[in-house]
Backbone as a chain_set.jsonl record, in Angstrom:
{"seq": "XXXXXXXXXXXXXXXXXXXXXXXXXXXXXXXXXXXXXXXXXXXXXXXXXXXXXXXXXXXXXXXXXXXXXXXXXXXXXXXXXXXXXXXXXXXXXXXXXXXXXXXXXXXXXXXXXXXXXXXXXXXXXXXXXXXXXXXXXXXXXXXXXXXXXXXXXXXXX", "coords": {"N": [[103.781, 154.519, 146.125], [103.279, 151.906, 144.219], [102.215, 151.254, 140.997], [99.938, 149.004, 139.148], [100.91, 146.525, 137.233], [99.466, 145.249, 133.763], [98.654, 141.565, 133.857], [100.234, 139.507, 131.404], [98.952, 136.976, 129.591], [99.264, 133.768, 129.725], [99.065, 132.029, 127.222], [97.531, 133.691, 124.734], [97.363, 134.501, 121.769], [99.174, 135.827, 119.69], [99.869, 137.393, 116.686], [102.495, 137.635, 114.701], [105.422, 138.539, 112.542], [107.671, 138.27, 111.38], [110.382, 138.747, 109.471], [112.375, 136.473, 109.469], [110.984, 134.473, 110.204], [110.479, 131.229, 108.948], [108.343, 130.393, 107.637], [107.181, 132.796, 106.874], [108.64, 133.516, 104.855], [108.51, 131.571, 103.093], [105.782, 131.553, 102.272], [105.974, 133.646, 101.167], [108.081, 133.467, 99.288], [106.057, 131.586, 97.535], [104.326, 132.91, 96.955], [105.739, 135.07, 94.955], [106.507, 133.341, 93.009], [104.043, 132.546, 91.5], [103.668, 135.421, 90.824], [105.249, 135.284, 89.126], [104.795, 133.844, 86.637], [102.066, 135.121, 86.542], [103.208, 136.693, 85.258], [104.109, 135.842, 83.065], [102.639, 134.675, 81.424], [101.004, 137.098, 81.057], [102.904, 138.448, 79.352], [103.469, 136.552, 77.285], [101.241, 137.231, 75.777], [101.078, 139.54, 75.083], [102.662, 139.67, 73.174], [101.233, 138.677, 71.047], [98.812, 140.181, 70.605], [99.728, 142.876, 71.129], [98.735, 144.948, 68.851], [96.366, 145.221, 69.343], [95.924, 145.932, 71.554], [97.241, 148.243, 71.994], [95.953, 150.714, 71.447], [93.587, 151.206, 73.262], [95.057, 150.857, 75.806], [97.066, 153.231, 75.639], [95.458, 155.611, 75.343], [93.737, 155.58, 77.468], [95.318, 154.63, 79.839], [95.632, 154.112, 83.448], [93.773, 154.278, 83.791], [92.511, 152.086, 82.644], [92.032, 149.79, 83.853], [90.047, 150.104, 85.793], [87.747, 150.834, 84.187], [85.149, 149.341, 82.968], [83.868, 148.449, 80.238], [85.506, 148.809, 78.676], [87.424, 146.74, 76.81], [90.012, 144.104, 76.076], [92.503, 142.396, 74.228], [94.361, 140.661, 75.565], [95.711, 137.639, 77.07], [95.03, 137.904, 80.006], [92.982, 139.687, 80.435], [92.151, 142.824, 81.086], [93.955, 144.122, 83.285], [95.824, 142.425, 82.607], [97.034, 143.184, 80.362], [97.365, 145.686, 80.577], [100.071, 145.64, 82.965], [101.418, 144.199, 80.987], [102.112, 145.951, 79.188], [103.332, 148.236, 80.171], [105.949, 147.134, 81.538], [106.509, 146.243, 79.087], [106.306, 148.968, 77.107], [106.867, 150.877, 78.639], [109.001, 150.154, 79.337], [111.77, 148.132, 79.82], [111.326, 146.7, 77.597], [111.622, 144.223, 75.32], [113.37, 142.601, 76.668], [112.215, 142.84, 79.186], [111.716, 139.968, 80.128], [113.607, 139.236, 81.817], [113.042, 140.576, 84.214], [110.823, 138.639, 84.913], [112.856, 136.539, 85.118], [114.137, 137.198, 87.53], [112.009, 137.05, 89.664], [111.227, 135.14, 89.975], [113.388, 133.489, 90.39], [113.8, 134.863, 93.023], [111.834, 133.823, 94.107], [112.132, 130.944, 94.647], [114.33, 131.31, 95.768], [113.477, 132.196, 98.282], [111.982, 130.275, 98.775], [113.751, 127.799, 100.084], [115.671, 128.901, 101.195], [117.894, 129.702, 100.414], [120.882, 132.123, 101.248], [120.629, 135.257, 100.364], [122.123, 136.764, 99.401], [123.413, 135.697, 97.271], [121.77, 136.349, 95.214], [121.633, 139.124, 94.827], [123.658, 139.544, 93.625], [123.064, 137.863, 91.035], [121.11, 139.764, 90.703], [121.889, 141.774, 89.476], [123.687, 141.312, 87.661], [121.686, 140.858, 85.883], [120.241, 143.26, 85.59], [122.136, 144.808, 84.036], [122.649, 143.07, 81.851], [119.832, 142.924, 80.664], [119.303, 146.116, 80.344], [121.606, 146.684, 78.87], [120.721, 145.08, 76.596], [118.551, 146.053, 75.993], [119.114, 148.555, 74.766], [120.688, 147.516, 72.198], [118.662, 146.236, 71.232], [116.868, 148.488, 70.391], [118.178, 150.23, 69.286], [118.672, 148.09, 66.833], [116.57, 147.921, 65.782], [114.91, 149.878, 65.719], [113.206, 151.492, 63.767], [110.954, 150.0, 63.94], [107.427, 149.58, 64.38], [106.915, 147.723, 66.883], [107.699, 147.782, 70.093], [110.75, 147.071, 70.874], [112.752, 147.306, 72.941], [111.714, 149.22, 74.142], [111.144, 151.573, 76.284], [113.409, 152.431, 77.664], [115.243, 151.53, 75.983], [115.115, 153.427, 73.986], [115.413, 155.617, 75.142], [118.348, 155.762, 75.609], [119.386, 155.132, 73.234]], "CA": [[102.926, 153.458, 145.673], [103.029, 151.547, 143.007], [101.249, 150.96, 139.797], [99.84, 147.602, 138.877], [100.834, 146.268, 135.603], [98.813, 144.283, 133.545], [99.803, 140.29, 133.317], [100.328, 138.73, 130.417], [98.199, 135.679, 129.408], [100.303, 132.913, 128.523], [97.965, 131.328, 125.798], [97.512, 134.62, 123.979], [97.55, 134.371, 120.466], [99.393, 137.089, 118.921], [100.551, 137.454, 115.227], [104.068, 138.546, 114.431], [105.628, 138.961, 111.456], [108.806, 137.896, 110.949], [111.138, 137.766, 108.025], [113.339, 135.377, 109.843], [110.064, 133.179, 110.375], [110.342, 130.576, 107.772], [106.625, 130.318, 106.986], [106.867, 134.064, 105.864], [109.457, 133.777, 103.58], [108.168, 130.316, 102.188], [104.908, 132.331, 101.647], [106.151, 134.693, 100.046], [108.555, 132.654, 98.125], [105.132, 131.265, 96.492], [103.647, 134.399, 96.116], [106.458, 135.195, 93.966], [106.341, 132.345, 91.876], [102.611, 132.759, 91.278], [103.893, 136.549, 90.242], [106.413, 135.083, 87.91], [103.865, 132.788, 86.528], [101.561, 135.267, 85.904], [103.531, 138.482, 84.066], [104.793, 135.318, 81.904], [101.185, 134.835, 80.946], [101.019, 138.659, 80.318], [104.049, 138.825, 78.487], [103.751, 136.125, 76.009], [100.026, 137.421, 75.66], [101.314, 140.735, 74.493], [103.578, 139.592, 71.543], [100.049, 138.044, 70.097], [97.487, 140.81, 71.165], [99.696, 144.255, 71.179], [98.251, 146.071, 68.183], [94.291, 145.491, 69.456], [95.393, 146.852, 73.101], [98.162, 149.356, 72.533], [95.619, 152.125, 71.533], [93.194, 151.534, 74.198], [96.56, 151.529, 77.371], [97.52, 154.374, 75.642], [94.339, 156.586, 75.642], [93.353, 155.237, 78.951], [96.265, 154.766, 80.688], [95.187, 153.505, 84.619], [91.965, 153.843, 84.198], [91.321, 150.851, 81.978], [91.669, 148.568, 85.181], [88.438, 150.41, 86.372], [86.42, 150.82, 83.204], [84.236, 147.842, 82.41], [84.039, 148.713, 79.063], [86.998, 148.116, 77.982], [87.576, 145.182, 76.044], [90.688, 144.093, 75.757], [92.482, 140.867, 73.798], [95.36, 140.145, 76.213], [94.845, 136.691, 77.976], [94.409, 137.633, 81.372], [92.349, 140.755, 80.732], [93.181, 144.311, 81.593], [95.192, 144.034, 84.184], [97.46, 142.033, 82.001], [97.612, 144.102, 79.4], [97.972, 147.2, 81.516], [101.205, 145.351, 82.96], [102.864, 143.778, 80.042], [102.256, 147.182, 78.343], [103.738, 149.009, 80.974], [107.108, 146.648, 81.126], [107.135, 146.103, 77.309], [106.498, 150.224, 76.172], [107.186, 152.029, 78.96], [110.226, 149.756, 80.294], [112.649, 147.479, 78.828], [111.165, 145.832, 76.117], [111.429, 142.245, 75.346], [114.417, 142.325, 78.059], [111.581, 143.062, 80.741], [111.534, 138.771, 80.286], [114.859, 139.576, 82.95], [112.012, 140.714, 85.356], [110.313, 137.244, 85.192], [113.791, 135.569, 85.877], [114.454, 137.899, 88.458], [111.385, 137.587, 90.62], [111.392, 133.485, 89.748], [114.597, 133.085, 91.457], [114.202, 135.068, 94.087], [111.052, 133.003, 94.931], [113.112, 129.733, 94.852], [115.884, 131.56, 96.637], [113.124, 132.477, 99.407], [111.264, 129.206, 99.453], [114.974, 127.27, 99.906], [116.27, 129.648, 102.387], [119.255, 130.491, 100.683], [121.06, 133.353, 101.522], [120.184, 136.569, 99.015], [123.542, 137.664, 98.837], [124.112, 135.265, 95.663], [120.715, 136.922, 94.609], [121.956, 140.552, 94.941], [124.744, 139.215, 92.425], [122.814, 137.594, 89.478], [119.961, 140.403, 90.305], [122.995, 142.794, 89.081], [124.291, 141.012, 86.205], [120.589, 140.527, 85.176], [119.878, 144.226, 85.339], [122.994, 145.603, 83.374], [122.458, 142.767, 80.773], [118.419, 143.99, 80.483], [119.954, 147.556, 80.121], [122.174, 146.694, 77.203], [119.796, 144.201, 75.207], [117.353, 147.032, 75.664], [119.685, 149.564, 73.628], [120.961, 147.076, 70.915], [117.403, 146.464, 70.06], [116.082, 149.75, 69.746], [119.267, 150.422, 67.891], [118.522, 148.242, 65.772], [114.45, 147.305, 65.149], [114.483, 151.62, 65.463], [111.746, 151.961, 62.737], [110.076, 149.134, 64.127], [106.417, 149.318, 65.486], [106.759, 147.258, 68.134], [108.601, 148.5, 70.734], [111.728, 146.117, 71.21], [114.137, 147.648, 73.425], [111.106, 149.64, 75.07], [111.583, 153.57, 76.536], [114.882, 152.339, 78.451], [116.219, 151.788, 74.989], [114.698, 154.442, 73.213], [116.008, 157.037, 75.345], [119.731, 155.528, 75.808], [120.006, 155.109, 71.533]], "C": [[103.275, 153.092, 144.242], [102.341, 150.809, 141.871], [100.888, 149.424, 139.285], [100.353, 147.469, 137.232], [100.558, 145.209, 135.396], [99.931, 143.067, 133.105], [99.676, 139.875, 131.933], [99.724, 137.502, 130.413], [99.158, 135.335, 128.717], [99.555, 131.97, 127.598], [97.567, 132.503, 125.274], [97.937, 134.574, 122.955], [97.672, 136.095, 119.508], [99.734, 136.771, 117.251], [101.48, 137.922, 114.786], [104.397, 137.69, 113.317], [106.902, 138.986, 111.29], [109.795, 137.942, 109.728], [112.511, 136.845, 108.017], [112.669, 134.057, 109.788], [110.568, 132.259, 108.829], [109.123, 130.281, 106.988], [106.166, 131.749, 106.626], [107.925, 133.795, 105.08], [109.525, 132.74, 102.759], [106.964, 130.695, 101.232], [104.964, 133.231, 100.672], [106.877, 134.308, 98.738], [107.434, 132.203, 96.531], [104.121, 132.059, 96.017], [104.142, 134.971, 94.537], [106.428, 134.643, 92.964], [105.167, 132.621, 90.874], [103.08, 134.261, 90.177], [104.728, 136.267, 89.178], [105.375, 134.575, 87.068], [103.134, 134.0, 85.937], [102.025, 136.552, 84.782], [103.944, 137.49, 82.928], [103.623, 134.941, 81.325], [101.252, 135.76, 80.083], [101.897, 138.6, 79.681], [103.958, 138.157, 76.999], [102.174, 136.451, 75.182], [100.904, 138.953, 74.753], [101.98, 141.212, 73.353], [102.462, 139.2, 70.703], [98.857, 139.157, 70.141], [98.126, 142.453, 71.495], [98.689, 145.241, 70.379], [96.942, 146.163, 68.421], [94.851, 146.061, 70.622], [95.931, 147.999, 73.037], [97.064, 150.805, 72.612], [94.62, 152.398, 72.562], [93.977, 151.747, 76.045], [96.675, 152.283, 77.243], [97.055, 155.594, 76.247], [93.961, 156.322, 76.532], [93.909, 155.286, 79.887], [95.682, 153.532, 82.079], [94.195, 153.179, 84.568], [91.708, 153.14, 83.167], [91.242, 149.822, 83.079], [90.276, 148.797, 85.406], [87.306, 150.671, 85.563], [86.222, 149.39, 82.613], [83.671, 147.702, 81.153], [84.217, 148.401, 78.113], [86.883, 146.801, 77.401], [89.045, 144.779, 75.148], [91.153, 142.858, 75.046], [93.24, 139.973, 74.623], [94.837, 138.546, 77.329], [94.306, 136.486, 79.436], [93.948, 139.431, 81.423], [92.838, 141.865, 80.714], [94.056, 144.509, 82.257], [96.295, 143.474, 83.991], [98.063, 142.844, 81.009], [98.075, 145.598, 79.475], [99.808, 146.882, 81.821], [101.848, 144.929, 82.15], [103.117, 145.264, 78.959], [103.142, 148.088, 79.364], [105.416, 148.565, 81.399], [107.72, 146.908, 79.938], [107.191, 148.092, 76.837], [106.968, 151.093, 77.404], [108.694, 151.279, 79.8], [111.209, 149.472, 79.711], [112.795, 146.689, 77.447], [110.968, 144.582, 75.914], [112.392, 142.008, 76.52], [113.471, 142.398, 78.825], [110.77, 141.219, 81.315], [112.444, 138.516, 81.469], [114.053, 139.945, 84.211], [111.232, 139.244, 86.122], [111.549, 136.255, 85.923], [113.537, 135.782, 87.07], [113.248, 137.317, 89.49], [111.016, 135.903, 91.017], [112.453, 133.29, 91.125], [114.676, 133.77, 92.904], [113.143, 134.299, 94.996], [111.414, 131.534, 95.268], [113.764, 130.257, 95.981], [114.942, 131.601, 98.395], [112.605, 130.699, 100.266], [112.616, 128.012, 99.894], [115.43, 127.712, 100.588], [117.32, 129.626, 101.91], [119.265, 131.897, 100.729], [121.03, 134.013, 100.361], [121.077, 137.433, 98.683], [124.276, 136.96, 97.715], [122.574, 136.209, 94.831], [120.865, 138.445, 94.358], [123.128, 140.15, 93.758], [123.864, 138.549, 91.337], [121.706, 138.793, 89.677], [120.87, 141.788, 89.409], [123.097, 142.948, 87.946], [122.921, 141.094, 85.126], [119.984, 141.835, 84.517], [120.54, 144.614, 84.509], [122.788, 144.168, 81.678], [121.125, 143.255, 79.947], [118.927, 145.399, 79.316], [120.818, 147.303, 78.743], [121.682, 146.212, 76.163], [118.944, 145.048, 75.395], [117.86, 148.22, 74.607], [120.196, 149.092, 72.481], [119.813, 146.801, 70.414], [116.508, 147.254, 69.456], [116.813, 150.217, 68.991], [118.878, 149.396, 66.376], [117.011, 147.343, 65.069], [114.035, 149.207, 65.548], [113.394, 151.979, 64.89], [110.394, 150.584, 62.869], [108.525, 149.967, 64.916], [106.242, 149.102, 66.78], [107.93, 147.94, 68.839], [109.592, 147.313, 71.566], [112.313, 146.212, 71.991], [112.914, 148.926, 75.153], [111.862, 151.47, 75.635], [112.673, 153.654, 77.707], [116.088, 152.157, 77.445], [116.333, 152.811, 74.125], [115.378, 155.541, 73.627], [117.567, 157.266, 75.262], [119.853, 155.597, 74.196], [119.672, 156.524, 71.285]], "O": [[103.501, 153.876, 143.32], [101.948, 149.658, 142.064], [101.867, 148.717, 139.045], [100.136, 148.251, 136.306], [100.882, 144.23, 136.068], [101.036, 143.083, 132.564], [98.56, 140.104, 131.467], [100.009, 136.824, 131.4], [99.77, 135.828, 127.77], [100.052, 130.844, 127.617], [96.377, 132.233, 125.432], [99.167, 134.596, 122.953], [96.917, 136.938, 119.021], [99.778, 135.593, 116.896], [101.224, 139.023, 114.297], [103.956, 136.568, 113.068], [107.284, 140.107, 110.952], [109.852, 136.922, 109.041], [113.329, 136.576, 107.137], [113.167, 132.964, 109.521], [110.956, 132.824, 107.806], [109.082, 129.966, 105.799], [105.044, 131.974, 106.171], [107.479, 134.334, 104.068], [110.321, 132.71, 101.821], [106.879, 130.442, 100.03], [104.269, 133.504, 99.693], [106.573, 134.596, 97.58], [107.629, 132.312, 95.321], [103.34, 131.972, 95.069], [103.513, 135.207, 93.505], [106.326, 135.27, 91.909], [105.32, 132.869, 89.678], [102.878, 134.217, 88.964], [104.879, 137.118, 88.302], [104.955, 135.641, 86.618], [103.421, 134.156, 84.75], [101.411, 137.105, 83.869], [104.164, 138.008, 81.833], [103.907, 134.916, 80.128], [101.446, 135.675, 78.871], [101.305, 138.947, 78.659], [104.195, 138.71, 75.925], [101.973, 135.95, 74.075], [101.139, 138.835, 73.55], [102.032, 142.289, 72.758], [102.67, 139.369, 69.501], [97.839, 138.786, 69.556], [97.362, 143.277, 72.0], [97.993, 146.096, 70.926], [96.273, 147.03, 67.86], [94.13, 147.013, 70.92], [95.486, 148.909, 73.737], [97.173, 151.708, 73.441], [94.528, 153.566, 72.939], [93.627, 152.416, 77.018], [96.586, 152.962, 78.266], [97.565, 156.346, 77.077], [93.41, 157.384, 76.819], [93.437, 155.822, 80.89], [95.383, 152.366, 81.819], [93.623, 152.19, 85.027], [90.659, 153.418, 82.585], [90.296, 149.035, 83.094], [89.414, 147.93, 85.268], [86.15, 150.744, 85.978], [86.964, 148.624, 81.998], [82.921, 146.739, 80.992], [83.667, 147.954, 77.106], [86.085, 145.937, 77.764], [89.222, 145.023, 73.955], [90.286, 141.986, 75.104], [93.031, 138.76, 74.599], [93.874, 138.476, 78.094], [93.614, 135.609, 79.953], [94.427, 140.25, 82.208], [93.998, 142.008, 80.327], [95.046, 145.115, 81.849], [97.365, 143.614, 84.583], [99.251, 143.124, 80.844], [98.786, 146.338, 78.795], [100.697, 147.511, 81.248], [103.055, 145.125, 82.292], [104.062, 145.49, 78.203], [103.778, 148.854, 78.64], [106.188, 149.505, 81.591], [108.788, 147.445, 79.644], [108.197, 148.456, 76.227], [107.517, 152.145, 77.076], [109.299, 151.852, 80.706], [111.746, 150.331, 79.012], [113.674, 146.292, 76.681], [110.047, 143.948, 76.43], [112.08, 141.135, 77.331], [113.879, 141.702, 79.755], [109.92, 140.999, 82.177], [112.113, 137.573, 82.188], [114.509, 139.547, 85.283], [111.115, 138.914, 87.302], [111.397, 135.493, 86.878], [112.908, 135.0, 87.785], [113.859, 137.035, 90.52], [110.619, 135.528, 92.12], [112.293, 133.053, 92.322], [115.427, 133.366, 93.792], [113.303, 134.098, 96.2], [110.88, 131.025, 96.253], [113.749, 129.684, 97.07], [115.461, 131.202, 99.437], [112.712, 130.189, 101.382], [112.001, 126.959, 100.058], [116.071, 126.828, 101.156], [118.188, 129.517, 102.777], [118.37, 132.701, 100.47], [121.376, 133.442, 99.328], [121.029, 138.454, 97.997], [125.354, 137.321, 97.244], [122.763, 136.632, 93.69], [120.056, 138.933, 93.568], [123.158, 141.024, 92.892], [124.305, 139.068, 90.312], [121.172, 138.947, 88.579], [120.249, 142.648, 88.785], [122.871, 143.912, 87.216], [123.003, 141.318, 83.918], [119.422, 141.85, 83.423], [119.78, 145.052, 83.645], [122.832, 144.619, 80.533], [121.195, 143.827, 78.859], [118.904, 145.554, 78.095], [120.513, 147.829, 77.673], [121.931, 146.586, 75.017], [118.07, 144.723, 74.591], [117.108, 148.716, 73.768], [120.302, 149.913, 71.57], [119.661, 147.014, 69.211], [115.716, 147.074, 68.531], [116.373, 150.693, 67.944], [118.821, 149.81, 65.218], [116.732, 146.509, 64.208], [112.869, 149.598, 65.598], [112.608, 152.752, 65.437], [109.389, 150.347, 62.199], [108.607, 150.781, 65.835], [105.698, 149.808, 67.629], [108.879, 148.51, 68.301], [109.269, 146.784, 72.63], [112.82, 145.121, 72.25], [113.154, 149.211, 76.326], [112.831, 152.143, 75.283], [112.826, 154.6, 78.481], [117.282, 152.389, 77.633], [117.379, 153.127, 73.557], [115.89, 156.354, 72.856], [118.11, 158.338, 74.994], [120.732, 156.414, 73.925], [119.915, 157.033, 70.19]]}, "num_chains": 1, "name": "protein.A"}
């Protein structure tokens, strides 16, 4: 004997998930953008508004997202100043503006459907330039305050 198997309804509305679909990778394309968009917010917020946040990121760390407290100056709140602090001191520095390209173009590249194998090539060149303008400026703003070059230059000088 054998077993019935269930039919398939043909009007069944499933949801799949594609990253061939073009309406996910247009989506996401403008996700991206949006994400470029806003760390460049945070970023240029953080050259005007480091020395009021650095000592509360520091001493807080994660948990200033979740304390209501907090009062920070950065223009989009804690959560910006958590991330541009977290690029700018614990990353590359002012190079972590190479992040913003980076995540720019690849949202063009998605919403455009080109192929991401020219994107795997400037995401390259983009990283190893990062990487070196992060060690000539801690080389040489060294006794600086601000942190120029960030703890990717700090550790390489």
């Amino acid at each position: 004997m054998s077993t019935k198997r269930p039919k398939k309804r043909a009007n069944s509305k499933t949801i799949r998930f594609s990253f061939s679909d073009e309406r996910v990778r247009k989506i996401l394309g403008v996700i991206l953008v949006f994400v470029a968009l806003y760390l460049t917010i945070a970023f240029v917020s953080y050259f005007f508004k480091w020395e009021y946040d650095q000592d509360k990121i520091l001493k807080l760390s994660g948990n200033i997202l979740f304390d209501p407290d907090v009062q920070v100056q950065n223009w989009l709140g804690r959560l910006g100043a958590f991330t541009s602090h977290m690029f700018f001191y614990w990353g590359f520095g002012v190079c972590s503006f190479g992040f913003i390209f980076l995540i720019l173009r690849l949202g063009v590249d998605l919403i455009r459907q080109s192929s991401l194998k020219a994107f795997a090539n400037v995401f390259l060149h983009t990283f190893i330039i990062m990487s070196f303008f992060s060690v000539v400026l801690e080389f040489i703003f060294s006794n600086s305050t601000f942190s120029w070059g960030g703890l990717m230059g700090n550790s390489i000088c």
